[in-house]
Structure formats: C-alpha cells, structure tokens
N, C-alpha and C positions, 0 to 999 in steps of 0.2 A: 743647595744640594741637588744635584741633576739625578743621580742615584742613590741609593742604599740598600743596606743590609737586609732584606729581607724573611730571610731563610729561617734564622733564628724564628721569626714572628710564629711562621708555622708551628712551630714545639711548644710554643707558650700555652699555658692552658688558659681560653681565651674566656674571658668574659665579658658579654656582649650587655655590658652594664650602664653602658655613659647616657649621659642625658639626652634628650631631642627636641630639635626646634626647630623652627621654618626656614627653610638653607634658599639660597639662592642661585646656586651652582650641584651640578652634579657631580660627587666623585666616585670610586667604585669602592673606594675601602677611604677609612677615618681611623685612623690608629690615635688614642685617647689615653691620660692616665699613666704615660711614659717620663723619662729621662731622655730625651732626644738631643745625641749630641751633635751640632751644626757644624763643628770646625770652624767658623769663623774667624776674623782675627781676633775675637776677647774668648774664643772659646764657650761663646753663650751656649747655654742649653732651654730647650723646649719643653711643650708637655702634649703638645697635637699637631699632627699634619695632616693631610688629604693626600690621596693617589688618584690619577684616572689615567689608562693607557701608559700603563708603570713610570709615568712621570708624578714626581712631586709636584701639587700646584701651590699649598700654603704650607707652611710652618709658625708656630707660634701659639697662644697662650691659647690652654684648650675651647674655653668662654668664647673667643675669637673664630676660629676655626668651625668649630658650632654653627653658630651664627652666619657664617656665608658658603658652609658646602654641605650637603644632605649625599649619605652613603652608607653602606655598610658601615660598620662600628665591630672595634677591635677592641677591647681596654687592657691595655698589657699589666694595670696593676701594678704601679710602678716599676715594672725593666727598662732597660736601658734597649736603646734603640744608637747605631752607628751608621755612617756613610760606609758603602762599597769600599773593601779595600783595593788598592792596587798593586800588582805586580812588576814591578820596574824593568826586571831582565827575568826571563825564565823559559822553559820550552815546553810550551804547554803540548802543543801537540804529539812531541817525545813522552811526556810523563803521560798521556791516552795511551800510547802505544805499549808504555811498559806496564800498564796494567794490567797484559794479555800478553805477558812473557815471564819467564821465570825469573821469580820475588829472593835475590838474593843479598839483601839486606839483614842487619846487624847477625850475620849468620856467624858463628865462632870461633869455626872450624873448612878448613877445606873437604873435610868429611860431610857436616854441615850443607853444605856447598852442593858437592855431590847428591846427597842425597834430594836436593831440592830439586834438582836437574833431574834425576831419576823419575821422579814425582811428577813434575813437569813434562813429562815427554811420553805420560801417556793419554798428554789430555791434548797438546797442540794440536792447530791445525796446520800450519804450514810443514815445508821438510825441514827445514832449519829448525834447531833448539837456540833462543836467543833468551838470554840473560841480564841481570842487570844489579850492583849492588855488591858486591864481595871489598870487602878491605882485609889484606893479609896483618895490617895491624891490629885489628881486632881480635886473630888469633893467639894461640898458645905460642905457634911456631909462625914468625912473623914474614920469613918468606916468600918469596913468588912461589907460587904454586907452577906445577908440569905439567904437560898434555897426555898423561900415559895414562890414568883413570878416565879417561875421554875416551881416549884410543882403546880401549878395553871396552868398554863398554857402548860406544856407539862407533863401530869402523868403518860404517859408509853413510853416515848420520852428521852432517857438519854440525859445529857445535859453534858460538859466539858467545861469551860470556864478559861482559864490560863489567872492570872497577866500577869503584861507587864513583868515580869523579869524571868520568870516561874519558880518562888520557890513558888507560893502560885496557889491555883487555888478554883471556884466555883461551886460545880457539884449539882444537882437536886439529888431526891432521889430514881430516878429510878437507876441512876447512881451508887448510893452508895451501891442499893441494887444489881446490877449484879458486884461490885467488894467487895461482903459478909460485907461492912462496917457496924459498930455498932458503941450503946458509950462504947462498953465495948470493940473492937478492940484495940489493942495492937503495939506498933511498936517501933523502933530505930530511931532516925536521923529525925523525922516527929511530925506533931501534925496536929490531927483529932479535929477539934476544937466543944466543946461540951457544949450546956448552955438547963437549965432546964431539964439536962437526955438525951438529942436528938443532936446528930449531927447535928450542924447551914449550912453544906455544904461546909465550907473553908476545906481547906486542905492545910498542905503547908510543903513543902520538901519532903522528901520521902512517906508521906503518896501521895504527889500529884502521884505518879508513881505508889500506888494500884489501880487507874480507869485507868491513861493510860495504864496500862499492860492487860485493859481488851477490849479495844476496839481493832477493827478490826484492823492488820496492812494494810498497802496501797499493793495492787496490782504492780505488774511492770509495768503495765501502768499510774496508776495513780504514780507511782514512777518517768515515764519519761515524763509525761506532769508538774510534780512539778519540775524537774531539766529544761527543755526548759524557762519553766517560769521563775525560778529567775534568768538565765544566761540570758534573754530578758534584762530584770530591772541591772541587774549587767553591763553587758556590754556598756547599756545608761546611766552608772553613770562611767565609764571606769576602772570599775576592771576585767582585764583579767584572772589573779589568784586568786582561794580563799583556805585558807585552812579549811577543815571543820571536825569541832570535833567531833566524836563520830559516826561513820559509821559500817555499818553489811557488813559483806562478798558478804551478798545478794545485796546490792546497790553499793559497789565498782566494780562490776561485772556490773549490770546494765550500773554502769557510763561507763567503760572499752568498752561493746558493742557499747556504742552510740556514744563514741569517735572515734571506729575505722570506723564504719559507714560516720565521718561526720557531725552523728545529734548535740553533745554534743562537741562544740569548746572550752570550758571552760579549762582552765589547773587547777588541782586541788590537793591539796596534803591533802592527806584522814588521818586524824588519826584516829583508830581503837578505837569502843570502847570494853571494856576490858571482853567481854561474851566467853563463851564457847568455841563457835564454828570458832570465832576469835582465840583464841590463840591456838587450836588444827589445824587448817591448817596454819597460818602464821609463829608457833615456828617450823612446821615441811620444810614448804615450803621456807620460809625467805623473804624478803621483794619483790615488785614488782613494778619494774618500765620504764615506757613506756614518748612519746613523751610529752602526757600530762597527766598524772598521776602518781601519785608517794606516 
C-alpha cells in the first residue's frame, strides 16, 4: 500500500496502549491492534504498520513491526484500517466550487428552489447567483420550471441555476441577455427552449455552456479555497485520489503550486480538457508528472 485511509484514525479514540521495544528504524506513527486491510491478491489482512513522511514503510504482524520501527504508537483496538480510496472519473475541482454556490439539491419543489436562491443571494460574493442541483422529477409538478420568478425577483441580477446532471440548466433573463440569447439564437448539440416566441430559461446541453462562457471565471484564489474545500469533504469520506475530468493549464498549475507547497495533499490525475491552449503546450511539452499529479 503506497497510501491509506487515514482520517478515520483521527476520530478513533486512541489508546496509546501497545507494547515497546528496541526498534531499529524510526517512524513517526505505529498504528497497532487493527484489522489492516492490504488489498492484495488473497485479500490478506494485518494487525500493524509504520508511517514516516506519510509513506507506509512495513505492514504486518504487530510482534514484527515492533521489533524493527520505534514511533509514536496509535492502538486502534481493533478497527479496521483501508487503503485510499480512488475516484476514477469526477470533477473535483467543480464539486470545490459548488460548495460556495447555491445547494440546490434533493429540493422538492421549485418554490423549494426559490427560496434557496433567495437565501443564497444574500450571502454571495460575486454578481452572479450560481446554482447547482434541482431535478423537476423530484417534484410534485414534474416540469421544467420558467424564468419569470427570476425575473421578478432579481431583474438585473444574472441568475445560472444547473440540473443536478448538468446537461440542462435555468437562467433569468438578465442572464440570457448578457450571453446575446434570443428565440431566434441558433446552435448545434443544444436546445434553447422557446414557448409563446420567448425563451422559457431552460437550456440544455450545449446551449447551457453559451451563459457559462459568459460568466466571470474564478480567480486563483477562489480556485484554491474550491480545491482545500472538497479535498476537506474528500478526504472525510477517504478518497485520497481523484481523477478529474476536464482541467485548464491555468488550474493543473495552481494544483501543482499547492502541492509542492503542502497546501494541496490530494493526489490527482488531471485529464485535460481539449481547448487550445491545452494542447499547444502539452503536444509541445508532453506529459507531466510529479509525486502527486500526473
């Protein structure tokens, strides 16, 4: 195991009970008195490992471990101890972001909805109200929702509110109006949804990406308070890896700094997404890869 689970260890109520003896290595923590599950191919389990420089250096029966590393001492009393989990596909940096937008999840109602946006908007900090999380199947009344309780209630305030899946989304018309939408806008791959002549505010597929292309991008600070935040929530659920889909040169950089720093403990394998300025420096430069990025 190159990593593990750690986090859980913190909450156990530790008793620094195990035995000592003359070591001949130094680690900084001895985790003792566990279920340590290896993953290996039989699925063996443990009872003691060593840490130094949050690398594992031994596993194996605690009598053993004892005997060749002198350290702090943990005894988890028999719990169970797991490897890192990993994230295969996901958007880590997105799910930081929506941490610090309005939480419109398992809401029940488009009142619901409302009122969370309400809530929300008087704490923002940017001009945009951004959103994230509404499914009208969730609801009583399973329809698309309209833009006229937007438009009432924020009329120079752009609004962006993404389904939970974000292939569809809900914008006001101020929104529409600073990404030039009409009923007579045009597009590929997308549908600008239109009744009575007038854009109702749904959007979904690629039209949802002509208002996000027009809001503000995040700053590098709000870039590295969205990465601390959902490696917080990540690493209390013990995923130590994630990989995350669709990254800018300008944020795999970011990540890169905070990592060598320190700040940013996450190991992450970044897939690129496919713009410009990605593939004119990564086809010239070739790939990059460090202790936790890759």
């Amino acid at each position: 195991m190159k990593q593990t689970f750690l986090s859980a260890l913190l909450f156990a109520s530790a008793l620094y009970g195990c035995s000592t003896s003359n070591e001949k290595q130094k680690a900084d923590l001895i985790i003792c008195n566990a279920i340590v599950y290896t993953i290996d191919s039989a699925f063996a389990t443990a009872e003691s490992f060593a840490v130094k420089d949050g690398k594992i250096l031994a596993v194996g029966k605690q009598e053993d471990i004892f005997s060749a590393y002198e350290g702090e001492k943990l005894d988890l009393q028999g719990k169970a101890v797991y490897p890192g989990l990993i994230d295969a596909h996901c958007h880590f940096l997105g799910y930081g972001k929506g941490l610090t937008q309005a939480d419109l999840i398992d809401t029940k109602s488009f009142d619901e909805v409302i009122q969370r946006v309400v809530e929300y908007s008087k704490i923002k900090k940017g001009e945009w109200i951004i959103g994230r999380g509404w499914d009208q199947n969730d609801w009583i009344v399973k329809d698309f929702p309209t833009k006229e309780k937007l438009d009432s209630l924020f009329p120079s305030t752009p609004v962006f509110l993404k389904r939970v899946d974000g292939h569809a989304a809900l914008v006001n018309s101020e929104a529409l109006k600073r990404a030039g939408i009409n009923e007579k806008t045009k597009l590929n791959g997308g549908l600008i949804e239109v009744k009575n002549n007038k854009p109702t505010g749904i959007l979904v597929d690629n039209a949802v990406d002509l208002v996000a292309n027009v809001i503000p991008p995040a700053n590098k600070e709000e870039i590295q308070s969205a990465l601390l935040a959902a490696q917080a929530n990540c690493f209390a659920a013990g995923l130590t890896t994630v990989d995350d889909a669709g990254l800018e040169k300008q944020v795999v950089d970011i990540i890169d700094e905070m990592q060598k720093k320190g700040e940013l403990k996450m190991r992450i394998y970044a897939m690129l997404t496919d713009n410009r300025e990605n593939l004119n420096y990564y086809l010239e430069h070739g790939k990059y890869k460090s202790d936790r990025l890759n």
